[in-house]
BAMI-617021 format. One record per atom (N, C-alpha, C): y, x negated, z negated. Coordinates in steps of 0.1 Angstrom, whole numbers, padded with zeros to 4 digits, always signed. Atoms other than C-alpha are relative to their C-alpha. Layout:
N
YXZ...
***
This chain:
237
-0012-0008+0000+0000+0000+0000+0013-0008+0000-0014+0002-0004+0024-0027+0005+0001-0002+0019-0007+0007-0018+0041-0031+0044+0014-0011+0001-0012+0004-0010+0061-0053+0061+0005+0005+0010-0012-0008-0010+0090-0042+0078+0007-0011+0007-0010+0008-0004+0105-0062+0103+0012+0007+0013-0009-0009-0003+0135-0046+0117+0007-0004+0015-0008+0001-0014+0147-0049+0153-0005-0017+0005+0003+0012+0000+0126-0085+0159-0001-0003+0013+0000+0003-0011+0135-0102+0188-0011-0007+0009+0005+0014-0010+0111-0129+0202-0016+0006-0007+0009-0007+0005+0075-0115+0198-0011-0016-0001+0008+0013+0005+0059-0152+0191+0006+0005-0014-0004-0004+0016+0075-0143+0156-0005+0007-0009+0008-0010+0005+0059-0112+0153-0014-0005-0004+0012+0006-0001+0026-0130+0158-0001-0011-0014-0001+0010+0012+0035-0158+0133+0004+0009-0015+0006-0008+0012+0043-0131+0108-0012+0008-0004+0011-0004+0000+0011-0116+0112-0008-0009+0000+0008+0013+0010-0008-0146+0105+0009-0003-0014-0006+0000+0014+0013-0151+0073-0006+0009-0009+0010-0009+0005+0003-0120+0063-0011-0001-0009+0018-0001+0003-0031-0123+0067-0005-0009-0012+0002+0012+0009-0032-0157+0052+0002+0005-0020+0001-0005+0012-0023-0135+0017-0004+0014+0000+0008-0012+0003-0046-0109+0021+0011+0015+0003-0007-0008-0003-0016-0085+0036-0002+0004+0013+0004-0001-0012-0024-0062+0067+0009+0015+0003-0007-0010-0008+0002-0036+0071+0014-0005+0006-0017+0005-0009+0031-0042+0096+0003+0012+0006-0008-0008-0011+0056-0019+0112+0013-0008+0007-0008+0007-0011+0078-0027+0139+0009+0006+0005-0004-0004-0007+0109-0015+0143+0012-0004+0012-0007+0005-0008+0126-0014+0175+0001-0012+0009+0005+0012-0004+0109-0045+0188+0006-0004+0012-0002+0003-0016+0125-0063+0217-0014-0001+0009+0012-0001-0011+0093-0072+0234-0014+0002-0010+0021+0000+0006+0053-0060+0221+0001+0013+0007+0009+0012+0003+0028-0062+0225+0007-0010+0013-0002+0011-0008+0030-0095+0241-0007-0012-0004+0012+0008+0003+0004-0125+0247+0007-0009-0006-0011+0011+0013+0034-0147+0226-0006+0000-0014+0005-0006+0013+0026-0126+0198-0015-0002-0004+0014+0000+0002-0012-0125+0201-0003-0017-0002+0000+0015+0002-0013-0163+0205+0006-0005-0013-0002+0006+0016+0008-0172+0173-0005+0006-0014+0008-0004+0007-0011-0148+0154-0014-0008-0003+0009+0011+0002-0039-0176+0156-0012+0014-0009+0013-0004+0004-0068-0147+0147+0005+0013-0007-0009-0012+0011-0042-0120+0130-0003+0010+0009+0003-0008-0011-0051-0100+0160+0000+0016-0007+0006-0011+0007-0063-0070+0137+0017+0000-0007-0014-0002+0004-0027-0072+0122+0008+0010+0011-0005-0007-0011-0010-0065+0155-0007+0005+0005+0004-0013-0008-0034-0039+0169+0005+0010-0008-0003-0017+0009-0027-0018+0139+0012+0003-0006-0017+0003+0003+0012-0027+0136+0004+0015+0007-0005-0011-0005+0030+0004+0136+0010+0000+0005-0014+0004-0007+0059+0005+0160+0006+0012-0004-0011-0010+0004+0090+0027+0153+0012+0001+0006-0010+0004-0001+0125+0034+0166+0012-0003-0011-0010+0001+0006+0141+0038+0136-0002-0006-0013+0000+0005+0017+0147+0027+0096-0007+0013+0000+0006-0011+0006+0143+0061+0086-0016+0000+0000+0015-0007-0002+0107+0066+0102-0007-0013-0006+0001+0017+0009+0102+0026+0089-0003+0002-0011+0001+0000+0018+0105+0035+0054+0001+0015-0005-0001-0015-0001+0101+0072+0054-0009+0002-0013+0009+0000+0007+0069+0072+0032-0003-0011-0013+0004+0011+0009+0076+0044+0007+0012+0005-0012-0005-0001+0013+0086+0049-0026+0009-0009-0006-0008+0009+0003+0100+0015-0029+0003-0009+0008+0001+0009-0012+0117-0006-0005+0015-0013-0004-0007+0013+0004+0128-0041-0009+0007-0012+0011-0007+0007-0011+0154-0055+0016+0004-0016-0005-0003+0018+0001+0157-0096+0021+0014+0004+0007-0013+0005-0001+0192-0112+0023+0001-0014-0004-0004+0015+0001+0204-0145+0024+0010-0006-0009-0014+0003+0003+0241-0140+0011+0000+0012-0004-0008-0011+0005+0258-0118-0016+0006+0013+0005-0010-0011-0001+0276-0087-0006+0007+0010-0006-0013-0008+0006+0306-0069-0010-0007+0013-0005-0002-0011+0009+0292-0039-0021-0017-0005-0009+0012+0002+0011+0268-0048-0052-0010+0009-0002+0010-0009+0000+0234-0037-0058-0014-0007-0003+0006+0003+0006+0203-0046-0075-0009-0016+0005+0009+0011-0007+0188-0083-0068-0005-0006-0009+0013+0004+0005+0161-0104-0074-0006-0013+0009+0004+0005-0008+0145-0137-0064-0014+0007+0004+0008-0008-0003+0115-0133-0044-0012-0002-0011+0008+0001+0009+0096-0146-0075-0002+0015-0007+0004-0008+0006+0106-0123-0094+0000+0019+0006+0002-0012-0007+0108-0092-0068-0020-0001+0002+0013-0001-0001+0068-0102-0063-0007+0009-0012+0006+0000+0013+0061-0093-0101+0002+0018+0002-0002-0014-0002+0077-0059-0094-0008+0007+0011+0007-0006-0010+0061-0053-0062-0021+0003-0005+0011-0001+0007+0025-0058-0076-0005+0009-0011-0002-0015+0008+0035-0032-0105-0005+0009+0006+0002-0016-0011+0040-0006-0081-0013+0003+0006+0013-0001-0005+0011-0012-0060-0012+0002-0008+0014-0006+0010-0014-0011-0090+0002+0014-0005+0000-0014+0007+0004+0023-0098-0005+0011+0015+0005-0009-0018-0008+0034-0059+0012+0008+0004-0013-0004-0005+0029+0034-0048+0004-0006+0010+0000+0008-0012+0039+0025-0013+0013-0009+0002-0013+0005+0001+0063-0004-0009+0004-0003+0012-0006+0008-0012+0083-0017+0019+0008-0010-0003-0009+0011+0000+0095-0053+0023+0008+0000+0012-0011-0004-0014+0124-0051+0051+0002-0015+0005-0005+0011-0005+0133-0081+0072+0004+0003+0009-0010+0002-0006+0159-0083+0091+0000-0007+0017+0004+0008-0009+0166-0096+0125+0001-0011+0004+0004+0012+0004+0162-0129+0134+0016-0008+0002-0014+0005-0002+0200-0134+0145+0009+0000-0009-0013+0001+0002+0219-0120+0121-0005+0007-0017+0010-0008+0014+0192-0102+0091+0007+0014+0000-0005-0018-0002+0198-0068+0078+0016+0005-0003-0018-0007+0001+0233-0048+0078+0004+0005-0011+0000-0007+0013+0248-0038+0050-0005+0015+0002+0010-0018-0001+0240+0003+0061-0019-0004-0003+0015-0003+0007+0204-0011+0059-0004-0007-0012+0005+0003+0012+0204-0028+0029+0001+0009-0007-0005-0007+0009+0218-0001+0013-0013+0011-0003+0012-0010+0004+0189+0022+0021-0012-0006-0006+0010-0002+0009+0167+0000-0003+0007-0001-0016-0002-0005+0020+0163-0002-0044+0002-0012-0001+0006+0010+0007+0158-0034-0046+0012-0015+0019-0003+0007-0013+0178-0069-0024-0010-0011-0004+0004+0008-0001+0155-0095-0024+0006-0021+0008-0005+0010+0000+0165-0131-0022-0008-0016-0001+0009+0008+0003+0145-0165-0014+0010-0011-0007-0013+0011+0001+0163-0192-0032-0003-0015+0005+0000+0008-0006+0169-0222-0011+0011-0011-0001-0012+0008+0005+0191-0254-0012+0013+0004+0006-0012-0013-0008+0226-0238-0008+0004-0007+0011-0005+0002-0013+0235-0263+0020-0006+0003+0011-0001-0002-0012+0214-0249+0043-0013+0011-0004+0006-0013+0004+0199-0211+0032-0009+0005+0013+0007-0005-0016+0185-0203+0072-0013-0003-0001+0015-0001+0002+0149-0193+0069-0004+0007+0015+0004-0004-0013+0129-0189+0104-0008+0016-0009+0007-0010+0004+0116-0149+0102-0017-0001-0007+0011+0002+0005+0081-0160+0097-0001-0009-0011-0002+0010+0012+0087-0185+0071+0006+0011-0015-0007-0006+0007+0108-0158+0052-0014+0006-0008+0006-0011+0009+0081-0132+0051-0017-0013-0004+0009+0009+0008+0053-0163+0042+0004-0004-0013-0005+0002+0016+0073-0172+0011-0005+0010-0004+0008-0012+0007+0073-0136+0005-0011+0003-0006+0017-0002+0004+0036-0129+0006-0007-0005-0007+0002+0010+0015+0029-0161-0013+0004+0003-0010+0000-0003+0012+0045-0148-0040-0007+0011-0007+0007-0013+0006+0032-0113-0041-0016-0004+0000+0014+0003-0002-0004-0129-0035-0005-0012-0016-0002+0010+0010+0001-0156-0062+0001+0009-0016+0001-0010+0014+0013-0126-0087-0012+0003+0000+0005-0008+0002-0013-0106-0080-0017-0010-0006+0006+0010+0006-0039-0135-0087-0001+0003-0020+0004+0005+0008-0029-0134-0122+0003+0014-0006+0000-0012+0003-0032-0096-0127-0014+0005+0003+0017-0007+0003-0065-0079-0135+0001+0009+0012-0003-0010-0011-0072-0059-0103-0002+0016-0009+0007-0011+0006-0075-0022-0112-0010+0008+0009+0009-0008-0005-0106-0002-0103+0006+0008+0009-0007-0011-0008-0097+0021-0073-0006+0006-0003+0008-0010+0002-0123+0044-0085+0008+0008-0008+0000+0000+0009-0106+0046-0114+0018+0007+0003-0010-0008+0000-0075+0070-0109+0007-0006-0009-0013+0008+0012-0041+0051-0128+0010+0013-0001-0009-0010+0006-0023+0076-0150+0013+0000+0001-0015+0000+0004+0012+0084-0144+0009+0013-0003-0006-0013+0006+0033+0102-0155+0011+0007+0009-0005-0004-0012+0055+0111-0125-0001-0002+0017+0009+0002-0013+0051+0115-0089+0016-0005+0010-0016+0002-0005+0083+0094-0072+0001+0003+0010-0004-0003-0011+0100+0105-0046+0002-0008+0012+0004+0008-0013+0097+0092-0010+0012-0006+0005-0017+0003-0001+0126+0075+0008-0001+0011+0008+0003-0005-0008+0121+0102+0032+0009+0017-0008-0009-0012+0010+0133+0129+0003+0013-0001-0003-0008+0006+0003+0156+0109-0009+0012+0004+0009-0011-0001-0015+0176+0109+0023+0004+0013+0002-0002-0017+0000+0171+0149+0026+0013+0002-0013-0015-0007+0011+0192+0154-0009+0011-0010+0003-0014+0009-0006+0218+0125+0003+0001+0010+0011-0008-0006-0016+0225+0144+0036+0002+0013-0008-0004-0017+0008+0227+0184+0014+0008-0012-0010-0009-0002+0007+0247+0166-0009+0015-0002+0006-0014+0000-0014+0271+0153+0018+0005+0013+0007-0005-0012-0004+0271+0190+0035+0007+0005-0012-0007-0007+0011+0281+0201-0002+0014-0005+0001-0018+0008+0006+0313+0178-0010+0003+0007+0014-0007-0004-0015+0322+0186+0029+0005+0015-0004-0004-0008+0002+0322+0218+0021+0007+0010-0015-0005-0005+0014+0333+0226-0016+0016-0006+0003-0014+0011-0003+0363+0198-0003+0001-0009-0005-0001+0014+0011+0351+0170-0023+0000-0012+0005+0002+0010-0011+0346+0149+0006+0010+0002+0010-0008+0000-0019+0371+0142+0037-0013-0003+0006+0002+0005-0011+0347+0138+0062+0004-0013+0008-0010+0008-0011+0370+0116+0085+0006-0010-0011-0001+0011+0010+0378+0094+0050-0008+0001-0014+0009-0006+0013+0347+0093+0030-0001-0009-0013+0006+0014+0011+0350+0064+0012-0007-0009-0002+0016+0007-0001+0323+0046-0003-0010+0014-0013+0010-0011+0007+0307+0079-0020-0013+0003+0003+0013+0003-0006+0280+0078+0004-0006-0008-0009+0006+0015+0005+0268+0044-0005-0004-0001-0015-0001-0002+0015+0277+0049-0044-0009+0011-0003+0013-0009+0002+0254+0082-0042-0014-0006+0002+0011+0005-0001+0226+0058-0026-0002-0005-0012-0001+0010+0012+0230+0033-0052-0008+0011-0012+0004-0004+0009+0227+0058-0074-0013+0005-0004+0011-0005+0001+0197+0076-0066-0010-0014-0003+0009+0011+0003+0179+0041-0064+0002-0002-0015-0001+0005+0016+0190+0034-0101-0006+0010-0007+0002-0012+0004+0179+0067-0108-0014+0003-0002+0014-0001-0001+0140+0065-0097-0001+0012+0002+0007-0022-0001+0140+0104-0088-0012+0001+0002+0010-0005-0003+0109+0122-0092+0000+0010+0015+0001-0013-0009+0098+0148-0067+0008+0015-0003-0002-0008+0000+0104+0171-0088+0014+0004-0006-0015-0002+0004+0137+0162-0097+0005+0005+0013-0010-0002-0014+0147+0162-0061+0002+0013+0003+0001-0011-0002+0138+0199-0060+0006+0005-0010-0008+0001+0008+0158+0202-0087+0015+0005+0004-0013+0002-0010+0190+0189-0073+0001+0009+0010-0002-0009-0011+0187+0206-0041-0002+0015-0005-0003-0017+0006+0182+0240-0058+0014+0001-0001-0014-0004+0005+0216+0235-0078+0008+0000+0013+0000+0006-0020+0226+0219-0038+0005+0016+0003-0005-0014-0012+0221+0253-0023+0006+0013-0007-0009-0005+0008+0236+0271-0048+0011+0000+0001-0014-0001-0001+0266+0259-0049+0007+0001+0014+0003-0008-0012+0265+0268-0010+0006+0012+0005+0000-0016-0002+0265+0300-0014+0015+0007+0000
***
Protein backbone atom coordinates (compact mmCIF):
# COMPACT_ATOMS: atom_id res chain seq x y z
CA UNK A 1 0.00 0.00 0.00
CA UNK A 2 2.74 2.44 -0.52
CA UNK A 3 3.10 4.11 -4.36
CA UNK A 4 5.29 6.05 -6.07
CA UNK A 5 4.20 9.01 -7.75
CA UNK A 6 6.23 10.48 -10.32
CA UNK A 7 4.57 13.48 -11.74
CA UNK A 8 4.88 14.68 -15.31
CA UNK A 9 8.50 12.59 -15.91
CA UNK A 10 10.22 13.52 -18.81
CA UNK A 11 12.92 11.14 -20.19
CA UNK A 12 11.49 7.48 -19.84
CA UNK A 13 15.23 5.95 -19.10
CA UNK A 14 14.26 7.55 -15.64
CA UNK A 15 11.17 5.86 -15.26
CA UNK A 16 12.99 2.60 -15.80
CA UNK A 17 15.82 3.53 -13.25
CA UNK A 18 13.12 4.35 -10.76
CA UNK A 19 11.62 1.14 -11.22
CA UNK A 20 14.57 -0.76 -10.50
CA UNK A 21 15.11 1.27 -7.32
CA UNK A 22 12.04 0.31 -6.33
CA UNK A 23 12.29 -3.06 -6.67
CA UNK A 24 15.68 -3.20 -5.22
CA UNK A 25 13.54 -2.30 -1.69
CA UNK A 26 10.90 -4.61 -2.10
CA UNK A 27 8.54 -1.57 -3.65
CA UNK A 28 6.20 -2.36 -6.66
CA UNK A 29 3.61 0.23 -7.06
CA UNK A 30 4.20 3.12 -9.57
CA UNK A 31 1.90 5.65 -11.15
CA UNK A 32 2.68 7.76 -13.89
CA UNK A 33 1.49 10.93 -14.35
CA UNK A 34 1.36 12.64 -17.52
CA UNK A 35 4.50 10.94 -18.84
CA UNK A 36 6.32 12.51 -21.72
CA UNK A 37 7.16 9.29 -23.37
CA UNK A 38 5.96 5.35 -22.06
CA UNK A 39 6.22 2.84 -22.50
CA UNK A 40 9.45 2.97 -24.08
CA UNK A 41 12.48 0.37 -24.71
CA UNK A 42 14.74 3.35 -22.57
CA UNK A 43 12.57 2.61 -19.76
CA UNK A 44 12.50 -1.17 -20.13
CA UNK A 45 16.35 -1.30 -20.46
CA UNK A 46 17.19 0.85 -17.34
CA UNK A 47 14.85 -1.14 -15.35
CA UNK A 48 17.59 -3.87 -15.62
CA UNK A 49 14.66 -6.76 -14.72
CA UNK A 50 12.01 -4.20 -13.01
CA UNK A 51 9.95 -5.12 -16.02
CA UNK A 52 6.99 -6.35 -13.74
CA UNK A 53 7.16 -2.71 -12.21
CA UNK A 54 6.53 -0.97 -15.49
CA UNK A 55 3.89 -3.37 -16.89
CA UNK A 56 1.81 -2.68 -13.92
CA UNK A 57 2.65 1.16 -13.57
CA UNK A 58 -0.35 3.02 -13.61
CA UNK A 59 -0.51 5.94 -16.02
CA UNK A 60 -2.75 9.03 -15.31
CA UNK A 61 -3.37 12.49 -16.63
CA UNK A 62 -3.77 14.13 -13.63
CA UNK A 63 -2.67 14.74 -9.61
CA UNK A 64 -6.12 14.28 -8.56
CA UNK A 65 -6.65 10.66 -10.17
CA UNK A 66 -2.59 10.16 -8.95
CA UNK A 67 -3.54 10.48 -5.41
CA UNK A 68 -7.19 10.09 -5.45
CA UNK A 69 -7.22 6.88 -3.17
CA UNK A 70 -4.45 7.59 -0.69
CA UNK A 71 -4.86 8.60 2.56
CA UNK A 72 -1.50 10.03 2.89
CA UNK A 73 0.60 11.73 0.50
CA UNK A 74 4.15 12.80 0.87
CA UNK A 75 5.50 15.35 -1.61
CA UNK A 76 9.62 15.75 -2.06
CA UNK A 77 11.24 19.23 -2.30
CA UNK A 78 14.50 20.43 -2.36
CA UNK A 79 14.01 24.09 -1.06
CA UNK A 80 11.81 25.76 1.64
CA UNK A 81 8.66 27.56 0.56
CA UNK A 82 6.86 30.58 1.02
CA UNK A 83 3.87 29.19 2.14
CA UNK A 84 4.75 26.83 5.15
CA UNK A 85 3.74 23.39 5.76
CA UNK A 86 4.59 20.28 7.49
CA UNK A 87 8.27 18.82 6.81
CA UNK A 88 10.36 16.13 7.38
CA UNK A 89 13.70 14.45 6.42
CA UNK A 90 13.33 11.47 4.39
CA UNK A 91 14.59 9.62 7.49
CA UNK A 92 12.28 10.59 9.37
CA UNK A 93 9.22 10.77 6.79
CA UNK A 94 10.20 6.81 6.33
CA UNK A 95 9.28 6.05 10.08
CA UNK A 96 5.91 7.67 9.36
CA UNK A 97 5.32 6.09 6.20
CA UNK A 98 5.84 2.48 7.64
CA UNK A 99 3.18 3.51 10.53
CA UNK A 100 0.60 3.96 8.11
CA UNK A 101 1.16 1.12 6.02
CA UNK A 102 1.11 -1.41 8.96
CA UNK A 103 -2.31 0.43 9.77
CA UNK A 104 -3.40 -0.80 5.86
CA UNK A 105 -3.41 2.85 4.84
CA UNK A 106 -2.52 3.92 1.31
CA UNK A 107 0.41 6.28 0.92
CA UNK A 108 1.67 8.26 -1.90
CA UNK A 109 5.33 9.46 -2.31
CA UNK A 110 5.11 12.40 -5.14
CA UNK A 111 8.09 13.33 -7.16
CA UNK A 112 8.28 15.86 -9.05
CA UNK A 113 9.60 16.59 -12.47
CA UNK A 114 12.92 16.21 -13.40
CA UNK A 115 13.38 20.01 -14.45
CA UNK A 116 12.01 21.88 -12.14
CA UNK A 117 10.21 19.18 -9.11
CA UNK A 118 6.80 19.81 -7.79
CA UNK A 119 4.77 23.26 -7.85
CA UNK A 120 3.85 24.83 -4.96
CA UNK A 121 -0.27 24.02 -6.11
CA UNK A 122 1.12 20.38 -5.86
CA UNK A 123 2.82 20.36 -2.93
CA UNK A 124 0.08 21.80 -1.34
CA UNK A 125 -2.24 18.93 -2.14
CA UNK A 126 -0.05 16.66 0.27
CA UNK A 127 0.24 16.31 4.36
CA UNK A 128 3.45 15.85 4.57
CA UNK A 129 6.93 17.81 2.41
CA UNK A 130 9.51 15.50 2.37
CA UNK A 131 13.12 16.55 2.20
CA UNK A 132 16.47 14.48 1.41
CA UNK A 133 19.21 16.31 3.21
CA UNK A 134 22.24 16.93 1.10
CA UNK A 135 25.43 19.08 1.23
CA UNK A 136 23.81 22.59 0.78
CA UNK A 137 26.31 23.54 -1.96
CA UNK A 138 24.93 21.37 -4.25
CA UNK A 139 21.07 19.86 -3.18
CA UNK A 140 20.28 18.51 -7.15
CA UNK A 141 19.29 14.93 -6.89
CA UNK A 142 18.86 12.87 -10.40
CA UNK A 143 14.89 11.63 -10.16
CA UNK A 144 15.98 8.15 -9.66
CA UNK A 145 18.53 8.73 -7.13
CA UNK A 146 15.77 10.76 -5.22
CA UNK A 147 13.19 8.09 -5.11
CA UNK A 148 16.34 5.28 -4.15
CA UNK A 149 17.19 7.26 -1.09
CA UNK A 150 13.62 7.29 -0.54
CA UNK A 151 12.86 3.64 -0.55
CA UNK A 152 16.11 2.86 1.27
CA UNK A 153 14.85 4.52 4.02
CA UNK A 154 11.29 3.25 4.12
CA UNK A 155 12.92 -0.37 3.46
CA UNK A 156 15.62 0.08 6.21
CA UNK A 157 12.64 1.30 8.72
CA UNK A 158 10.61 -1.27 7.95
CA UNK A 159 13.52 -3.87 8.67
CA UNK A 160 13.42 -2.88 12.24
CA UNK A 161 9.61 -3.15 12.71
CA UNK A 162 7.90 -6.48 13.52
CA UNK A 163 5.90 -7.20 10.30
CA UNK A 164 2.17 -7.48 11.25
CA UNK A 165 0.23 -10.64 10.34
CA UNK A 166 -2.10 -9.70 7.34
CA UNK A 167 -4.37 -12.26 8.53
CA UNK A 168 -4.60 -10.62 11.44
CA UNK A 169 -6.96 -7.54 10.86
CA UNK A 170 -5.15 -4.08 12.81
CA UNK A 171 -7.65 -2.26 15.05
CA UNK A 172 -8.43 1.16 14.36
CA UNK A 173 -10.23 3.33 15.49
CA UNK A 174 -11.05 5.49 12.52
CA UNK A 175 -11.50 5.12 8.89
CA UNK A 176 -9.38 8.33 7.18
CA UNK A 177 -10.48 9.98 4.62
CA UNK A 178 -9.16 9.69 0.98
CA UNK A 179 -7.54 12.57 -0.78
CA UNK A 180 -10.16 12.15 -3.20
CA UNK A 181 -12.91 13.32 -0.28
CA UNK A 182 -10.91 15.64 0.87
CA UNK A 183 -10.89 17.60 -2.31
CA UNK A 184 -14.93 17.14 -2.61
CA UNK A 185 -15.37 19.22 0.90
CA UNK A 186 -12.53 21.78 -0.27
CA UNK A 187 -14.38 22.51 -3.64
CA UNK A 188 -18.39 22.65 -1.43
CA UNK A 189 -16.56 24.72 0.93
CA UNK A 190 -15.25 27.07 -1.79
CA UNK A 191 -18.97 27.07 -3.49
CA UNK A 192 -20.10 28.07 0.21
CA UNK A 193 -17.75 31.29 0.97
CA UNK A 194 -18.59 32.20 -2.94
CA UNK A 195 -21.77 32.20 -2.12
CA UNK A 196 -22.56 33.33 1.61
CA UNK A 197 -19.79 36.30 0.34
CA UNK A 198 -16.99 35.13 2.29
CA UNK A 199 -14.91 34.58 -0.55
CA UNK A 200 -14.19 37.07 -3.65
CA UNK A 201 -13.76 34.72 -6.24
CA UNK A 202 -11.61 36.97 -8.49
CA UNK A 203 -9.35 37.79 -4.97
CA UNK A 204 -9.27 34.69 -2.99
CA UNK A 205 -6.37 34.95 -1.20
CA UNK A 206 -4.64 32.34 0.28
CA UNK A 207 -7.90 30.69 1.97
CA UNK A 208 -7.79 28.02 -0.39
CA UNK A 209 -4.41 26.82 0.49
CA UNK A 210 -4.95 27.70 4.40
CA UNK A 211 -8.22 25.41 4.21
CA UNK A 212 -5.80 22.59 2.57
CA UNK A 213 -3.31 22.95 5.21
CA UNK A 214 -5.80 22.71 7.41
CA UNK A 215 -7.58 19.69 6.63
CA UNK A 216 -4.14 17.85 6.43
CA UNK A 217 -3.41 18.98 10.08
CA UNK A 218 -6.74 17.87 10.77
CA UNK A 219 -6.51 14.05 9.66
CA UNK A 220 -10.36 13.96 8.82
CA UNK A 221 -12.20 10.88 9.23
CA UNK A 222 -14.80 9.77 6.66
CA UNK A 223 -17.12 10.39 8.85
CA UNK A 224 -16.23 13.74 9.71
CA UNK A 225 -16.22 14.70 6.08
CA UNK A 226 -19.87 13.77 6.03
CA UNK A 227 -20.18 15.84 8.75
CA UNK A 228 -18.85 19.02 7.31
CA UNK A 229 -20.63 18.68 4.07
CA UNK A 230 -24.00 18.23 5.76
CA UNK A 231 -23.53 21.61 7.79
CA UNK A 232 -21.86 22.61 3.77
CA UNK A 233 -25.30 22.14 2.32
CA UNK A 234 -27.11 23.58 4.83
CA UNK A 235 -25.86 26.62 4.94
CA UNK A 236 -26.78 26.50 1.00
CA UNK A 237 -30.05 26.53 1.37
Amino acid sequence: NIRIILCQPSHPGNIGACARAMKNMGLNRLTLIRPEIFPHASATERASGADDVLANAKVVETLEEGIANCHWVFGTSARSREFPWPQMTSREAAEKVVSFAQEHQEIGILFGTERSGLTNAELQRCDFHLTIPTHPSYSSLNLSQAVQVVAYEIYQHWLTKKPIDSAQPVETHFEKATKEEIAGLLKHFEETAIKIGFMDPDHPKKLLPRLKRLFSKAQLEKEEINILRGFLKLTQR
